[in-house]
C-alpha positions in Angstrom: 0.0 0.0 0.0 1.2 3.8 -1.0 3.0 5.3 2.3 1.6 7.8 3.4 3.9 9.7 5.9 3.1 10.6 9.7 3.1 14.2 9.1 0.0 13.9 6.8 -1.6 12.8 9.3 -4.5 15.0 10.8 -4.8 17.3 7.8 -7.5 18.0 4.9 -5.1 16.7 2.3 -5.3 13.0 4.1 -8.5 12.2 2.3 -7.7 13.8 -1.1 -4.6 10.8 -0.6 -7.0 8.3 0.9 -9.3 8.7 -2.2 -6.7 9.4 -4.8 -4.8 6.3 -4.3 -8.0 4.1 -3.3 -7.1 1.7 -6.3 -3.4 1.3 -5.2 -4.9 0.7 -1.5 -6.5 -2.3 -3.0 -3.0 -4.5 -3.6 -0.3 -4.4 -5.8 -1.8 -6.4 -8.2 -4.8 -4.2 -9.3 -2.1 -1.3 -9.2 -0.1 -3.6 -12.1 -3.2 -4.8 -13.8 -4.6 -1.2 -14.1 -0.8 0.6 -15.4 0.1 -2.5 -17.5 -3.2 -1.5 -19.8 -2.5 2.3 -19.1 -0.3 3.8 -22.9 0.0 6.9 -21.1 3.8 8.3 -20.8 5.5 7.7 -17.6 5.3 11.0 -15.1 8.6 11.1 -12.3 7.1 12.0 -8.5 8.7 15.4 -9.4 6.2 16.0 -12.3 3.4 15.9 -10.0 3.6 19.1 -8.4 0.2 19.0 -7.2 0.8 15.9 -4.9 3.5 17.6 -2.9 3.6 21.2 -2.7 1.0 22.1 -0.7 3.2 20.2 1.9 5.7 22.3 1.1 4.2 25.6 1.5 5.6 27.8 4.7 8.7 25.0 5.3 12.5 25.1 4.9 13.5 23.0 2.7 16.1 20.9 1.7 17.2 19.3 -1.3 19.1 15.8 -2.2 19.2 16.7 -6.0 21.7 16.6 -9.0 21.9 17.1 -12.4 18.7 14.7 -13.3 16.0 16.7 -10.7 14.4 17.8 -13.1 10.6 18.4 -13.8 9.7 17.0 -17.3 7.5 18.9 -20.0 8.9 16.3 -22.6 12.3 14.9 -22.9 13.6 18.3 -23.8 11.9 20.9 -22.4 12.2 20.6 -18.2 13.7 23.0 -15.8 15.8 21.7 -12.9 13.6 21.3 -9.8 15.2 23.6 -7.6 14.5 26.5 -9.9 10.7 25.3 -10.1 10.3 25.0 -6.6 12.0 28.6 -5.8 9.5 30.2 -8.6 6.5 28.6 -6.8 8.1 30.6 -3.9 9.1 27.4 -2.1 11.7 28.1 0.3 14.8 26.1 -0.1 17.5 26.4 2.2 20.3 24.6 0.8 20.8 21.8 -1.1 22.8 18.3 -0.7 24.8 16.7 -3.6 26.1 13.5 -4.0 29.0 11.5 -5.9 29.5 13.3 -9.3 28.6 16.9 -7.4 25.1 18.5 -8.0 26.0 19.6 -11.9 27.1 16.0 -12.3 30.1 16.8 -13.6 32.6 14.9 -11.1 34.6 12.0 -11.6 33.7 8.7 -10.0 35.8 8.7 -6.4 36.4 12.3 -6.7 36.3 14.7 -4.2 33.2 16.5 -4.2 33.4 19.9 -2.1 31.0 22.1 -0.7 29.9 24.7 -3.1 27.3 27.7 -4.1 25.5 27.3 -7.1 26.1 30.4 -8.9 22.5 30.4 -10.3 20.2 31.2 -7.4 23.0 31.5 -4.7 22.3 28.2 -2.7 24.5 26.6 -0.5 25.3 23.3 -1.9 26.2 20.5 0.8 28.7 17.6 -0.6 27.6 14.3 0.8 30.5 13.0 -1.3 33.3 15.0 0.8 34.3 14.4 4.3 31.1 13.5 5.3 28.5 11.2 3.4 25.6 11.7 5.9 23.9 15.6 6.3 24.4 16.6 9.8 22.7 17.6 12.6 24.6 21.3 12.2 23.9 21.1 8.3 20.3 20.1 9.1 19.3 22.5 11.6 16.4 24.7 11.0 15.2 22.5 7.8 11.8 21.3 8.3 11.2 19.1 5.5 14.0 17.4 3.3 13.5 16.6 -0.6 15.2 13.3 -2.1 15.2 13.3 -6.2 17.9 11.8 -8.0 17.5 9.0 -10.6 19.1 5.6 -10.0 19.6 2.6 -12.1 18.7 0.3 -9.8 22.6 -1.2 -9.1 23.9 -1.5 -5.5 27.6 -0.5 -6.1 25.8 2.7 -7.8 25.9 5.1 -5.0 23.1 6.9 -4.7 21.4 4.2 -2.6 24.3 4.4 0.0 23.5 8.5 0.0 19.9 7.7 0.2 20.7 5.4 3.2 22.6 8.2 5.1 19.9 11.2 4.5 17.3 8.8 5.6 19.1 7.9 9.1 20.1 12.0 9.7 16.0 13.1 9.1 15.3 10.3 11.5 18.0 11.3 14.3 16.9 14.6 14.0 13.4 14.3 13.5 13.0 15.4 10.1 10.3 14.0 7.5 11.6 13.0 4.3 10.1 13.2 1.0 11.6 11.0 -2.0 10.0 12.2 -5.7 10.1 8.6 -7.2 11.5 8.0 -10.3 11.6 4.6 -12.9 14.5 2.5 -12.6 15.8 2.1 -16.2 17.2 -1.8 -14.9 13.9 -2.0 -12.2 12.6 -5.4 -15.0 14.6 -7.9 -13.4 16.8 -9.1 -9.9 20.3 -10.8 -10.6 23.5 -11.0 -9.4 25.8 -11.8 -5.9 24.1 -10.7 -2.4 26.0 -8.6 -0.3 27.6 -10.0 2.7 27.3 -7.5 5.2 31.0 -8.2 6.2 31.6 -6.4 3.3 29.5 -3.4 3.8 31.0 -0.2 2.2 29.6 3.0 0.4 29.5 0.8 -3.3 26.9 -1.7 -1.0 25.2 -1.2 2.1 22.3 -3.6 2.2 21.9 -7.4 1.8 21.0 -6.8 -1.2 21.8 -8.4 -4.9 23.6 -6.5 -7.4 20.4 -5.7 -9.3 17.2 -5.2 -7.0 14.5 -4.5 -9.4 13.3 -1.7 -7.3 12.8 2.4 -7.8 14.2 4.6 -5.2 11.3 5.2 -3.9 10.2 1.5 -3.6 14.1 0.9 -1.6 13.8 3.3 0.6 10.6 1.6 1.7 12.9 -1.4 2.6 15.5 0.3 3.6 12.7 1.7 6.3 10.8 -1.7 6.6 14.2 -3.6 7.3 15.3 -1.6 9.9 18.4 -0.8 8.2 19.4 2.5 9.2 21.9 2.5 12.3 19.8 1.2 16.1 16.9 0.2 13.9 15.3 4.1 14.1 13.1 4.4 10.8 12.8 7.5 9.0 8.9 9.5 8.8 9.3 8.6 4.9 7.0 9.9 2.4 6.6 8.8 -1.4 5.4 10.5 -3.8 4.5 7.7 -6.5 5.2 7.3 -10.3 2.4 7.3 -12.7 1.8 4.9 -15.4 4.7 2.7 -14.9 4.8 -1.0 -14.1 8.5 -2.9 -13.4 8.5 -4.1 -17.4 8.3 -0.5 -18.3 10.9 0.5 -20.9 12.3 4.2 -19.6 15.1 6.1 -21.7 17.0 8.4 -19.6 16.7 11.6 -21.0 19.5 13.2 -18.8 22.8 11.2 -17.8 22.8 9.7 -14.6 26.3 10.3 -14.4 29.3 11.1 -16.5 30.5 7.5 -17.7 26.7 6.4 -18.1 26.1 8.4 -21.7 23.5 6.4 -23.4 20.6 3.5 -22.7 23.3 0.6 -23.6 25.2 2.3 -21.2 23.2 1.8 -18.3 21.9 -1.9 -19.2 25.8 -3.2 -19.5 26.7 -1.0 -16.8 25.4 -4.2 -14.0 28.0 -6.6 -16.1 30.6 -4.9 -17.0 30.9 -3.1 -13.2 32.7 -5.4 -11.8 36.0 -4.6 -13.9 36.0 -1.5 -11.8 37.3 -3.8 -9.0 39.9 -4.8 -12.1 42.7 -4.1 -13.6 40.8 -4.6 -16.6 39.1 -1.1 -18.4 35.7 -1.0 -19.2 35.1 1.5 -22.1 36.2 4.8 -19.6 38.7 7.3 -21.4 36.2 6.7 -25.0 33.0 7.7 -25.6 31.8 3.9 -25.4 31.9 3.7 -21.5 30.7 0.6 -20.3 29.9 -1.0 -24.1 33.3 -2.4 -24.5 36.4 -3.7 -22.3 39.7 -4.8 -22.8 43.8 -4.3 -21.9 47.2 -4.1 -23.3 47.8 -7.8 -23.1 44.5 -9.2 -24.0 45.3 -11.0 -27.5 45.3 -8.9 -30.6 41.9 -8.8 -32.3 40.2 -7.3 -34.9 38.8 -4.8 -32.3 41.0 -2.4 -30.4 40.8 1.6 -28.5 43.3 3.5 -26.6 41.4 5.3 -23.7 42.4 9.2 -23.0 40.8 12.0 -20.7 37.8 12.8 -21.4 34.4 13.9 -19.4 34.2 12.0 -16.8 37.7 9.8 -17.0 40.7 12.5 -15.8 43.2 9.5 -15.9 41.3 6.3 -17.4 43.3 2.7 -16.6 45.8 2.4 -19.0 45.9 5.6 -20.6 47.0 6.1 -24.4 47.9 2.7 -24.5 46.5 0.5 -27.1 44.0 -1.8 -25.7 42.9 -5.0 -27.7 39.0 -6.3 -26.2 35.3 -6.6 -26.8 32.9 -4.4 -27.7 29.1 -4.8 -26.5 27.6 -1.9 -28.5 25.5 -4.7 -30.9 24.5 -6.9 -28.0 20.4 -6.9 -27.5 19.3 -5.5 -23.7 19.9 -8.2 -21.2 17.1 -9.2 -18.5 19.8 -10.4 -16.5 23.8 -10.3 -15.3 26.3 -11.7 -18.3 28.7 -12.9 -16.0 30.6 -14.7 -19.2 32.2 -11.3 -20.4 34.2 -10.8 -16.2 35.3 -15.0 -16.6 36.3 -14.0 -20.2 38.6 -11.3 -19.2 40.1 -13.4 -16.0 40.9 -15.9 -18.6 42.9 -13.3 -20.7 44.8 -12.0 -18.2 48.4 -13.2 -18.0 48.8 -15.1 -14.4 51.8 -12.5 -14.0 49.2 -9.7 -13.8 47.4 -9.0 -11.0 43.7 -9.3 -11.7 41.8 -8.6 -8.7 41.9 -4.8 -7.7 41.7 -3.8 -3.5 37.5 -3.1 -4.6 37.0 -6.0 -6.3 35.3 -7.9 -3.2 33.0 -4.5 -2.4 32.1 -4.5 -5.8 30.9 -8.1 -5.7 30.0 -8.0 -2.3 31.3 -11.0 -1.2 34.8 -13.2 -1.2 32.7 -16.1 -3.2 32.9 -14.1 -6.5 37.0 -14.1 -6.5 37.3 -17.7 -5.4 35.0 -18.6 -8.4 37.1 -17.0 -11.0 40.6 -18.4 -9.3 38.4 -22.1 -9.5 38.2 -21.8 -13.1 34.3 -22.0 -12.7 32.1 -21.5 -15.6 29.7 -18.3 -15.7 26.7 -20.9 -16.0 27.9 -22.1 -12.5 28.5 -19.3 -11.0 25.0 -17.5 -11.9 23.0 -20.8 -10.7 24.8 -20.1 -7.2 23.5 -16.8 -7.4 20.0 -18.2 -7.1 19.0 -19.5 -3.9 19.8 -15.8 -2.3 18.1 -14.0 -5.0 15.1 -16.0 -4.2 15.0 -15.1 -0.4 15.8 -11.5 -1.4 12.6 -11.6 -3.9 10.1 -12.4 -1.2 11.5 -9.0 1.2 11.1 -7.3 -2.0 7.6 -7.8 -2.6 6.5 -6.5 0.7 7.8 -2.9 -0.6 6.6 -2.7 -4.3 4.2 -0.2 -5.5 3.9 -0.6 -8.8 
């Protein structure tokens, strides 16, 4: 059933909710019968102004948002929604960033630093700096707090982990949080390792596997549900729902998520071909084919070869201006699931004198197992079946959060 947040409670707007979402109230099955017949085009949480801003209205607010917080008039007409909000006299105090900065511009790992945005003069807050949760300081006087940033649905993605952290400061400190859902462009399938928890980092907080078929809006549910965040405290959350979507949903992301995620094939190879970030291996960063092709110096000489340089995104890609010999992906139909044959294909090229594995490699995986595998010599049918049995327990936590 459609959250509906604490501090709706006790106000007119409760049955404008009650009755507007009636048919979602009913079970997640009517709510997919009735979008998978519905032809309309998908509307983002942030579209639908008139859901949220009367709760918005005579509040400080705060802002999780980067480059893709926008509200849509089609793919490319929108205006970011900080400048929306501040033109429907909304006031916004100051907004948080994450990894990538709040223009998106940032390298992955790099430093993001506190800023003002030299449009409307807003302090921007780095959650990607010294400290990756907002705190109580940087939170004081905000009465509300804003989450909007579009995820493709990977757990070593990062916005999740930021997500985690703004959700445990708003409930240490008493502050409701709204998240504008938005589609997750891999949200049509669950594959990949689980995360042992022994191996929690920033790249993968939650027990989760790799892909979790889920919108941000949808994980911070569980996230909530779970009693994830830190002494079990739970987080007065509020969702503000997606329209006329359904998990099978095809989305095209208008807007990069980030600087080394350019295109659609992009972002559907990204769930395969991120473990070689854990690698020595590189995985299409320094070209403009990130994530649609790998390969290395020593891999064999084939027909297909690049030599990575700087570029957007890529300062000092792996082996810079060297010629790389490798594979590229940019003919291979969407996958539904993780092709784990492309990671045991590079192992097998690499030269034993080269050292594989990177110090990451087991956060990206999120377990030890994945490593071991390789070293066996197992094949990727192998190692996907042993995938399974977790993915199956994962899918039944899952459903109790869905909403669409």
């Amino acid at each position: 059933m459609f959250l509906i947040s604490k501090f709706f409670k006790n106000t007119y707007f409760l049955l404008f909710y009650l009755l507007f979402f009636s048919l979602i109230s009913c079970g997640q099955e009517l709510t997919k019968k009735i979008n998978s017949t519905n032809s309309q085009p998908i509307k983002t949480g942030a579209q639908q102004t008139q859901l949220y801003i009367p709760f918005l209205q005579n509040k400080n607010i705060a802002i999780v948002a980067n480059q893709t917080s926008v509200i849509f008039k089609d793919k490319s007409n929108y205006t970011h929604i900080v400048d929306s909000l501040l033109a429907l006299n909304i006031t916004i105090k100051k907004v948080f960033s994450p990894e990538h900065g709040f223009r998106g511009t940032a390298d992955a790992s790099e430093h993001v630093a506190n800023n003002i945005d030299t449009k409307t003069g807003l302090p921007i807050v780095s959650l990607y700096g010294k400290n990756k949760k907002p705190t109580k300081q940087q939170l004081d006087g905000i009465d509300l707090v804003i989450f909007d940033i579009q995820d493709v649905g990977v757990r070593f993605y990062t916005y999740i982990s930021t997500l985690h952290y703004v959700m445990e400061a708003c409930a240490e400190n008493n502050i409701p949080l709204m998240v504008l859902d938005r589609p997750n462009p891999n949200g049509f399938y669950v594959d990949g390792p689980t995360l042992d928890l022994k191996y929690k980092s920033f790249v993968g907080m939650h027990p989760v596997p790799l892909v979790y078929g889920m919108t941000i809006g949808e994980y911070a549910k569980m996230i909530n549900g779970e009693h994830w965040l830190k002494n079990s405290i739970q987080c007065n959350l509020t969702v503000i729902p997606l329209r006329n979507y359904t998990h099978q949903s095809h989305y095209s992301l208008p807007i990069r998520p980030s600087p080394n995620l350019p295109n659609n094939k992009a972002i559907n190879l990204y769930p395969s071909l991120g473990f070689f970030e854990g690698t020595i291996i590189n995985a299409g960063r320094g070209t403009e084919n990130q994530f649609q092709q790998y390969g290395a110096p020593f891999f064999p000489k084939s027909d297909f070869s690049y030599t990575p340089k700087p570029n957007f995104g890529a300062k000092h890609p792996k082996f810079e201006h060297k010629l790389c010999y490798g594979v590229s992906l940019k003919d291979v139909p969407q996958l539904n699931h993780i092709n784990i044959k492309w990671l045991v294909d590079a192992y097998t090229k690499t030269p034993k004198n080269k050292l594989f594995f990177g110090a990451t490699f087991t956060k990206h995986a999120g377990n030890t197992l994945l490593e071991q595998q390789l070293k066996k010599g197992l094949s990727a049918k192998k190692i996907h079946k042993s995938w399974q049995p977790a993915i199956k327990k994962f899918k039944k936590t899952r459903a109790k959060y869905l909403l669409y």
